[in-house]
N, C-alpha and C positions, 0 to 999 in steps of 0.2 A: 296425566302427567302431574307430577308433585308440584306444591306452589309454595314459595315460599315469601311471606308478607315481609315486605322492606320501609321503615319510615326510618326518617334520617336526620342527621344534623344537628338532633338536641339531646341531651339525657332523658326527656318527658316521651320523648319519641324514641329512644332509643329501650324505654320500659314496655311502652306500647307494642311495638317490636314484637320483643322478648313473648309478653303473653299473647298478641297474637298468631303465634306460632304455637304457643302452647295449646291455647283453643282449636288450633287447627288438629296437633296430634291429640288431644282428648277425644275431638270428636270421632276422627277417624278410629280408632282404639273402642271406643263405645260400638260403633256399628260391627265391626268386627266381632267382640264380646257379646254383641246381641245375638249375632248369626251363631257362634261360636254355642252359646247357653241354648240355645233352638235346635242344636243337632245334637247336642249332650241328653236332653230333655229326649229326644226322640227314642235314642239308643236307650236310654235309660229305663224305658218304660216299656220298648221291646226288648229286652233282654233281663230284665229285673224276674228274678225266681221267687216265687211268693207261694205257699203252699194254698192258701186260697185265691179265687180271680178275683181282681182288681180289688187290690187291698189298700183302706183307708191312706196311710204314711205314704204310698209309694205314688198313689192316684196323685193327692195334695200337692207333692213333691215335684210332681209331674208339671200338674196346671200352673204351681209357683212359675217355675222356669219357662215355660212356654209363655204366658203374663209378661214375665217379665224381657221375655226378647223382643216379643212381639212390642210393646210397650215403649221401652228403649228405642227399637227403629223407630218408631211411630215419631218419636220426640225429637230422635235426633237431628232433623232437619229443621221443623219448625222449634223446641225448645233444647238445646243442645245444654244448656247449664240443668234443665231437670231432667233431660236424659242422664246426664251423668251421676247426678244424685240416685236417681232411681238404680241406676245401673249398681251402684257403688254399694246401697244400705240394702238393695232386692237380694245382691248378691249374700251379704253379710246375713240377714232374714232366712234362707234357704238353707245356708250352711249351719244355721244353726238349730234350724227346724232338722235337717238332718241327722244333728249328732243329738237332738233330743230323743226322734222317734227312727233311727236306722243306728244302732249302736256300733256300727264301727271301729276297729281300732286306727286304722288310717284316715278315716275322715278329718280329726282335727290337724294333719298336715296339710289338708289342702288350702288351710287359710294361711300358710304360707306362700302360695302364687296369688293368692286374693290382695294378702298386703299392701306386693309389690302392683300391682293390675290399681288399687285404689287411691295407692300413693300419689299413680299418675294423674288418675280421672280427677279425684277431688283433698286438695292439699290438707296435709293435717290427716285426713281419714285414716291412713292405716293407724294410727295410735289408738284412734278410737274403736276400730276394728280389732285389733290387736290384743285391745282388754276387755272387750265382751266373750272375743273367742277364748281368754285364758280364763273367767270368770265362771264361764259357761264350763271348760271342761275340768275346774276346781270344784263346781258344784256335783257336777256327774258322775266326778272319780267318789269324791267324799260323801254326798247323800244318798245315792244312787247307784254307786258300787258297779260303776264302767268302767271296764276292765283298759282304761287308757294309761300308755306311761307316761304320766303327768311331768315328771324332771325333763324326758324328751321333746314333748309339746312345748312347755314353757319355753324351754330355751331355744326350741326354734323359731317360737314366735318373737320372743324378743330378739335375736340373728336377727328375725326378718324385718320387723320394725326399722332396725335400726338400720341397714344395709340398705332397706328401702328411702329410710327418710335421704344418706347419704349419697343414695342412686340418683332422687329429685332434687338434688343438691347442685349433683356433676351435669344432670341434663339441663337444668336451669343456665349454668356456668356453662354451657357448650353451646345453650342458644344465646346468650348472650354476647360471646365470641364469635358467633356465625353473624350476629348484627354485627357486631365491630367490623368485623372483618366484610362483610359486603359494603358495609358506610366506607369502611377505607379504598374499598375495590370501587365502590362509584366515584369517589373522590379523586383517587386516582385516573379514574375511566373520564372524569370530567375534566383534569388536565391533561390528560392525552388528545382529548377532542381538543380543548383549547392549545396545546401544542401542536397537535396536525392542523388546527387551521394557521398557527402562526408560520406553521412548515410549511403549509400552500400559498399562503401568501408569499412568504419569500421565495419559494421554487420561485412560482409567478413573477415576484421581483426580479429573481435573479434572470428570469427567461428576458423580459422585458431589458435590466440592464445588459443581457446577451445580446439579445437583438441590436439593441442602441450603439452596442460595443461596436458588435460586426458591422454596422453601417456605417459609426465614424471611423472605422477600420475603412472602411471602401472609400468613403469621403474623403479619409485620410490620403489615402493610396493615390485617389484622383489628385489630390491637391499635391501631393507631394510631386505625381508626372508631372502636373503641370508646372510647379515651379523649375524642378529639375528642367522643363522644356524652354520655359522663362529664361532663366537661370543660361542654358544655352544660348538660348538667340540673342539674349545682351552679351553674353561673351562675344560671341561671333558679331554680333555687330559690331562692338567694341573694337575687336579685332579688322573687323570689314575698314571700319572709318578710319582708324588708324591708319593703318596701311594706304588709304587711299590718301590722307593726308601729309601721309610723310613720302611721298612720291612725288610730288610738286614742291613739299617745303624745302627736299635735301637740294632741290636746284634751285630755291632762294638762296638758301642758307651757301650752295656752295658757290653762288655768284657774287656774293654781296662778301663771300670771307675774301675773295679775291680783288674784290676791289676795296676793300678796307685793310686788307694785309698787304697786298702786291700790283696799287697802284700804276706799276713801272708798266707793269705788262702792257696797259694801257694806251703805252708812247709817251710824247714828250707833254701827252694833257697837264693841265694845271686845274688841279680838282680846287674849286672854291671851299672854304671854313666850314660854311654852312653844310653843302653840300655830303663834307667828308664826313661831317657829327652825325645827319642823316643818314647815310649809309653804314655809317659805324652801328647804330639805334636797330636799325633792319638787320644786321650783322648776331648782335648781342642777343635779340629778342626769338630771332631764329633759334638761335643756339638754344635757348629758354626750350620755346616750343616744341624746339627736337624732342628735347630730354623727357618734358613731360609726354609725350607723344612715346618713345620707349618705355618711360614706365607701364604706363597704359597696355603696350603690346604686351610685356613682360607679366603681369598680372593676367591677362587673360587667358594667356596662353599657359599659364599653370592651373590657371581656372580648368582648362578643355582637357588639356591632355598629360597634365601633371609635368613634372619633370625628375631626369635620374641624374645620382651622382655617381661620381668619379670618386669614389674613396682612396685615399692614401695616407701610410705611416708619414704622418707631416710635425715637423719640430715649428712648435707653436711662434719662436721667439723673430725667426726671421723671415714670418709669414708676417708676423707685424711691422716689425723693422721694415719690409719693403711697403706697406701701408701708409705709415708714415711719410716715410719719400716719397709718395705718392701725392698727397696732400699737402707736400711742406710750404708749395707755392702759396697756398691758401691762406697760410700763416706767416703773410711776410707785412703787417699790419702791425706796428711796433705796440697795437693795443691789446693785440691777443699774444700771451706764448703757449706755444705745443710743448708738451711735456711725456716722458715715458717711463713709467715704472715697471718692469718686467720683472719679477721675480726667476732668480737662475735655476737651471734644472730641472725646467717642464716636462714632463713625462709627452714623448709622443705621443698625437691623438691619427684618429682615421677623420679622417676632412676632405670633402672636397673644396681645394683651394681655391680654386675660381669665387667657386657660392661665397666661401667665406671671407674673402678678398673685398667682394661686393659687400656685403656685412656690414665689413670696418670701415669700410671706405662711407658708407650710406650713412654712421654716425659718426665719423668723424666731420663730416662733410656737413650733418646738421648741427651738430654744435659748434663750427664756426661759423656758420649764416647766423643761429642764435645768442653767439656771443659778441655782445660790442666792446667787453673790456672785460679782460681778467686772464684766466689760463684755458685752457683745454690738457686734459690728462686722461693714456692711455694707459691702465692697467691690466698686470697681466698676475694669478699668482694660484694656489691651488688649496683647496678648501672642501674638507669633509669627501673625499674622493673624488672633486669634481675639479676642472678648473674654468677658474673665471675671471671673465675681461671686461672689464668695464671701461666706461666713455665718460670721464667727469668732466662738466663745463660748469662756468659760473655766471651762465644764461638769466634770462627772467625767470626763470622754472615754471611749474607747468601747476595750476589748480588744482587741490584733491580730487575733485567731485569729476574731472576729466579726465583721471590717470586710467581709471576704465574701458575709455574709448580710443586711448591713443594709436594701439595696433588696427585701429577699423581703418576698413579701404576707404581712403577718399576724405579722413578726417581730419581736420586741422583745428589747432586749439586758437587759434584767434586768425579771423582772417583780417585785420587790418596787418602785422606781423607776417602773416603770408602773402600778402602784394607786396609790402615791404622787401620780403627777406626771397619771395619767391618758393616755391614747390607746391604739388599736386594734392600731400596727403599720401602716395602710396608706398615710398619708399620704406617706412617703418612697417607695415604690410609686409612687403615681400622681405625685409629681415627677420620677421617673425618666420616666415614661411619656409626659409630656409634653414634658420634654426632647430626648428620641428623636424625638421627633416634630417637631421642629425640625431636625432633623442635628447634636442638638447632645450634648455628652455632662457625665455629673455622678459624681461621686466623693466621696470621704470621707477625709482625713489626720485621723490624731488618736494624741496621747498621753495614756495612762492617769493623770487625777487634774490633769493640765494642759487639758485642753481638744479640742474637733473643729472644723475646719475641713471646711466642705460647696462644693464647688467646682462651679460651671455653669461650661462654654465653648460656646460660640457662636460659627461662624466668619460670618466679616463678607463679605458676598456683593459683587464688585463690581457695579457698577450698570448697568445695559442700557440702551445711546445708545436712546432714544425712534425710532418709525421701523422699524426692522433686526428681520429674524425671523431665531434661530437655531433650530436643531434640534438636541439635545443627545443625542437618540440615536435608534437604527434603531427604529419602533414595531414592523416586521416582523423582525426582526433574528434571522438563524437560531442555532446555536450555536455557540461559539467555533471557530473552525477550518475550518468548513463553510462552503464556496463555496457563493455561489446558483449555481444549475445554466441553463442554456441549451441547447433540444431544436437538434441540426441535422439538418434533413431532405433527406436527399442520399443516394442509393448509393455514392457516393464514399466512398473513408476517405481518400482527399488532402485532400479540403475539410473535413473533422471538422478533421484536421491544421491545416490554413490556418487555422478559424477559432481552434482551442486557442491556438497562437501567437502569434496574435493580441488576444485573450484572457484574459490570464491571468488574473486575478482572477475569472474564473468556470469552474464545470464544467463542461466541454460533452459534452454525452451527446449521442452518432450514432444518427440511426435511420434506417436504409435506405429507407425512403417511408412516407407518412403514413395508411398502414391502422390504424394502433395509436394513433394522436397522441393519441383522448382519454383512454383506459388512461395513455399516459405520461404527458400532463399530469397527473392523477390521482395519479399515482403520486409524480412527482418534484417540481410545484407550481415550473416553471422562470419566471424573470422575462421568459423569450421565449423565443419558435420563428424559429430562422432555416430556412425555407424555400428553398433553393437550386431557379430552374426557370433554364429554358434563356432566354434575350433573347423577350422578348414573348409568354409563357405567366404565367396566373396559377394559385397553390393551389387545390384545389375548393371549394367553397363552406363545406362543413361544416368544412371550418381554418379559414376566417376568421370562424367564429360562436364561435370558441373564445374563453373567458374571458380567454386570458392575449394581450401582444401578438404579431403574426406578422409580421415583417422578410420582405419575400419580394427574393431579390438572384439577383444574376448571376455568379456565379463562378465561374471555369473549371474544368469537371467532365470528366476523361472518359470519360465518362457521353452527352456532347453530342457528342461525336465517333462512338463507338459507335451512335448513334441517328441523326447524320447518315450515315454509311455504310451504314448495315443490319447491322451488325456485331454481334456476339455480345456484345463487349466490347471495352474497351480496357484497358491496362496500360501504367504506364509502366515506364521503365527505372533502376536495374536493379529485376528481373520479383519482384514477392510472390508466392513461388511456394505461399505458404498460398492465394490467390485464384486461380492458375492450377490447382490440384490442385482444387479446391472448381468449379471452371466445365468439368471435365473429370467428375469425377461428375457436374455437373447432365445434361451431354450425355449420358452412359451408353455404353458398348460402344465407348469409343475405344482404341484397340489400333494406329492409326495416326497419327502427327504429322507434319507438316513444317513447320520452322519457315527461314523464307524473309529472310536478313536479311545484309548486305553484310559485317556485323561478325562475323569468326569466332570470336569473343571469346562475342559473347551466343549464337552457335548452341551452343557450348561448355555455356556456362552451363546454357542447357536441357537440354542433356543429363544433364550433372552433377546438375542441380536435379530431375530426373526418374528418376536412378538408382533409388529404390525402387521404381518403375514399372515394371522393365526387363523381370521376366519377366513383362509384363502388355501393353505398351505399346513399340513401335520408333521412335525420334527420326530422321528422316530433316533432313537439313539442305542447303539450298541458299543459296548467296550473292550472286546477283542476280536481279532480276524474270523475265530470261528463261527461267534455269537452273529454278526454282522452276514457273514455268507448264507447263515441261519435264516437269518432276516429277511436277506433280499430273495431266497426260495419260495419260502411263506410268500412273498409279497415284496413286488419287485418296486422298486422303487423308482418316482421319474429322476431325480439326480444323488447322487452319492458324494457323500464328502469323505474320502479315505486317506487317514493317517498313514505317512509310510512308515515309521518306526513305531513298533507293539512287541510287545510278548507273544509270544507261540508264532503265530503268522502276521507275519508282519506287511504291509502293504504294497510291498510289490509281490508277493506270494497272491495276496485274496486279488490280485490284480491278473493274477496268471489264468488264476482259476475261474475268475469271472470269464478271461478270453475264451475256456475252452467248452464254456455255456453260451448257446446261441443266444439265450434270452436276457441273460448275463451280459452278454456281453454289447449290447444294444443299451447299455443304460448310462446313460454321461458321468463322468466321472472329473470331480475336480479336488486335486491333491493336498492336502493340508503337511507342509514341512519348514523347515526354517532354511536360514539363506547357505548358513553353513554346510549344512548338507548336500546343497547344492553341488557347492565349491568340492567336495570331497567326490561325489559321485564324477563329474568333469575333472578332477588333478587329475588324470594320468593322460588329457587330452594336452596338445599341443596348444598352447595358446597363441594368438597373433595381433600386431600392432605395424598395421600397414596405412603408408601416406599415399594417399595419392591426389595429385595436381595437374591439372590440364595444360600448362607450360611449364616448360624445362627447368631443375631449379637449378639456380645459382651454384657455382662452388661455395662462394662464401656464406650462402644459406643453407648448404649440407652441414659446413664446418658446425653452424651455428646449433642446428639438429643433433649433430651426435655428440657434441658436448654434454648437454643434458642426462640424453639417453648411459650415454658411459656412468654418469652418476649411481644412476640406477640399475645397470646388468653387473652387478659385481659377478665375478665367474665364481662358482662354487668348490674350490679349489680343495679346499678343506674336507667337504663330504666326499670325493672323488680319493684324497689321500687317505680317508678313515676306512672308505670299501677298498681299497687294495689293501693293507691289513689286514683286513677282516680275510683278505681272500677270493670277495666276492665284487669283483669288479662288473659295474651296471655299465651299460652302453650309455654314451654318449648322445643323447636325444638336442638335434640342433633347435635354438628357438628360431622361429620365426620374425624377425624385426624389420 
């Protein structure tokens, strides 16, 4: 195995390189040249014609060359720089001992191959080679009258010089490039290690923060039940206690309103001062406890089980107006006035009344607890498509750093103010909560010792023509980005192709024929199966009982061509040779091809395309039908690739002829044509585009179906008025739809 020496990194290393590779092909070239001189030597002295036996020159000439091979390998292991010397000047010695005493007229071209032979071994030498050998046969033309042709000599020697030095030029330049180019390839090969290991460690990482994921995923999960179960059981306790307490309290509350309101019931008793205050105290603080005590239920019970509204087209202005009256008692404190700014001509909103009744009442209600002097103002008016009702009071107003938590259950921003003024905390809670539940949203401005501002928006919904159904979103609607999918069931991957392109807005997954359909459907939940069969075949029965719908059509597969022929397969052009390599395993033990086709271009192809085949597998190639049928007589071939369209015979012709050869006709055959041809061979078939759905459809889903389709079946009216003209009226062929 060849070796090739590599030192790296420096220029000083990168010269070293360089000549130890050169010493490696010197030496190898030396051993070579020695063997080479040792079998020339042999022949030379068996076969040399001498009128007397073993003639001085020839003998000499002999030992030279034998010395010197001999000599050379000897060296070339232990002295590999005097082997080449020797080799280099033995040689140049010999050829010249030659052209002194064997006169020759071609001997001095042989130091033409010597040149270049010692240009390599030892650098500089052929020049010096070069002018002994022109010297030597200047001397022998002109002293000695050998009959050489010296302008031819000369100037091939100097060609060869020169060609030679420029050959140790380009080899030198090519070993030098082959170090670059390995330094780069290790330098390379050492950031690759050190990015595979940066890749392992982060896989690694990435596994390690997967795992860590997937646990606080579980962790998560756990803690989330458990709060959600939390989360429950203080509701319902919430709810539990409640209840239990306002069952006893509503018969405080309703004995004590009776004896603080209605006395008389009493009889002709005479309630003492003291007495009355106290019972009044029990009366008022009742009343208190109720209310928080309702909150409390109210809150929870939207906590558990949420609550639904009563929506209605509601005119905003006397949904306030009775608000008001409702509150006015509240306001009869000659320190506060209620105030109402309605702007006219509010656009109907959809409200349920009640909720929002409670709303206004829940802030009107706290800005008079928190107001001790000033006004209370209800605004009403409409703003950037929304309308909005604000609640201004001229209260203590509310801390920045607190305006944050004001909507939280159960918060109050000062509780000496709330023993004072009285409430729980939750009421601004559940007017957030119902607001939400309108799509509407509520906030709070306010400064400290001037006053709060409580803002509702409510966007104004336009109003739906009577009549007109819209649908506002997909109820089945996958997630964002995610194509609904569509099975196509065809061996074909042209028709996957056709249909993708067609398409786009959905995913079309291929599956080579319907053994699998209800696994896929299962699996992928596609809006339909397009069915591809051949013109007048249907799906098996058990596709069509499938849940989802099945399109069954006609489109040019070939698939249909290959089944119309008997054919192994077909392939169009130019060949996927990932499906020619895959139908050549299915066959097994093929190790012979012929591929039979007019275009020297695609027999090309095949071959090129099967190159990794090569020591497996022989491409033979013929280029018309006869040549080909020629071929497979000779030597049958284990699979055939036959073009259907050729000159003279054309592929379904050599197709015919193979059938009616037994040996012929045993040999697989896969079609090479394009799609078009297809389409041509099937036009005079009937096409079809059949739905079928395992429940009944709708009328208003027929309607919606043949809309479409109308688009696309224009009747061909025109061709039909052209053939009666012509005379020649064609039948009427129904489609299929």
């Amino acid at each position: 195995m060849e070796k090739i020496n590599i030192f790296h990194r420096s220029p000083l290393a990168q010269d070293q390189t360089v000549q130890l590779n050169m010493d490696d092909l010197r030496g190898r070239l030396v051993q070579r040249l020695a063997l080479l001189v040792l079998a020339v030597a042999q022949l030379f002295i068996l076969f040399y014609e001498s009128a007397t036996p073993f003639p001085l020159p020839a003998m000499t000439l002999w030992l030279m060359l034998t010395g010197l091979g001999i000599g050379s390998l000897t060296l070339s292991g232990r002295a590999p720089r005097l082997a080449r010397h020797l080799m280099v000047w033995g040689l140049t010695a010999v050829l010249l001992y030659a052209m002194v005493y064997l006169p020759a007229a071609w001997l001095p071209f042989v130091g033409v191959l010597l040149i270049f032979c010692q240009a390599i071994l030892v650098q500089g030498s052929e020049f010096i080679t070069g002018a002994m050998l022109a010297g030597t046969a200047v001397y022998l033309v002109t002293m000695r009258s050998y009959p050489y042709p010296l302008a031819g000599i000369l100037t091939n020697l100097v060609l060869a010089v020169i060609i030679a030095w420029l050959t140790i030029r380009a080899l030198y330049t090519a070993l030098d490039w082959l170090s670059k180019t390995q330094r780069r390839a290790e330098q390379l090969l050492d950031v690759t290690r050190s990015q595979q290991a940066e890749l392992r460690s982060t896989v690694k990482s990435l596994q390690i923060t997967n795992e860590l994921r997937l646990q606080a995923e579980r962790e998560l999960l756990i803690a989330n039940k458990q709060a959600r179960e939390s989360q429950r059981m203080k509701e319902q306790f919430a709810a539990n206690i409640s209840h239990e307490f306002r069952t006893p309290l509503s018969i405080i509350l309703g004995f004590s309103e009776v004896m603080y309101l209605s006395p008389e019931v009493y009889g002709g008793l005479a309630w003492p001062p003291k007495l009355y205050r106290d019972v009044s105290q029990i009366y008022r603080n009742s009343r208190h406890l109720m209310s928080m005590i309702d909150d409390i239920l109210d809150l929870s019970h939207f906590e558990m089980t949420g609550f639904t509204l009563n929506k209605q087209s509601t005119e905003l202005e006397p949904l306030l107006q009775e608000s008001l009256g409702m509150v006015a008692d509240l306001f009869r404190n000659d320190a506060i006035t209620l105030k109402a700014e309605i702007e006219p001509d509010l656009p109907p909103l959809e409200l349920d009344r009640t909720r929002m009744r409670q709303v206004f009442l829940n802030l009107l209600n706290n800005a008079c607890r928190f107001t001790e002097a000033g006004t209370v103002c209800l605004r009403a008016f409409q703003h950037d498509g929304e309308v909005r009702i604000q609640v201004v009071d001229t209260g203590p107003g509310i801390p920045e750093e607190q305006l944050a938590r004001i909507f939280t259950e159960f918060y109050q921003v000062d509780y000496s103010l709330s023993r004072k003024h009285g409430g729980t905390g939750l009421g601004l809670a559940i007017c957030q909560r119902f607001v939400q539940a309108h799509d509407g949203r509520i906030w709070v401005d306010s400064i400290l010792g001037e006053g709060s501002t409580f803002t509702i928006a409510l966007a104004v919904e336009e109003p739906v023509p009577g009549g007109q159904l819209y649908r506002t979103r997909d109820l089945n609607a996958r997630p964002s980005g995610k194509l609904d999918p569509v099975l196509v069931v065809d061996p074909d991957p042209s028709v996957t192709s056709l249909v993708q392109r067609h398409l786009p807005d959905y995913e079309v997954i291929p599956l080579p024929n319907g053994a699998e359909l209800d696994v896929q459907v299962a699996a992928h939940h596609p809006v339909a199966v397009v069915w591809n069969v051949t013109p007048g075949e249907t799906p098996p029965a058990p596709a069509l009982a499938m849940p989802v719908p099945v399109i069954t059509c006609s489109l040019p597969s070939r698939t249909w061509m290959a089944d119309a022929f008997g054919a192994l397969a077909c392939l169009n052009k130019p060949i996927n040779f990932e499906q020619l390599n895959q139908y050549i395993d299915s066959i097994g033990g093929v190790a012979n091809l012929l591929v039979v086709d007019d275009n020297s271009g695609i027999c090309q192809l095949v071959e090129r395309g099967l190159a990794a085949r090569s020591d497996q597998l022989t491409v033979r190639v013929a280029y018309d039908g006869e040549s080909g049928l020629s071929a497979m007589r000779q030597q049958p071939p284990d699979l055939l690739l036959l073009d259907l369209i050729m000159p003279g015979l054309n592929g379904r012709e050599v197709f015919d002829i193979m059938q009616q050869n037994e040996a012929l006709a045993q040999i697989p055959v896969i079609l090479l044509t394009a799609t078009d041809f297809i389409s041509e061979q099937f036009a005079g078939q009937n096409s079809q585009l059949t739905i079928h759905r395992s429940h009944m459809l709708q009328p208003l889903e027929l309607l919606h179906c043949i809309q479409p389709i109308l688009k696309v079946l224009q009747p061909p009216y025109g061709n039909l008025l052209a053939d009666a003209a012509l005379g020649e009226p064609e039948p009427i062929i129904k489609e299929v739809a």
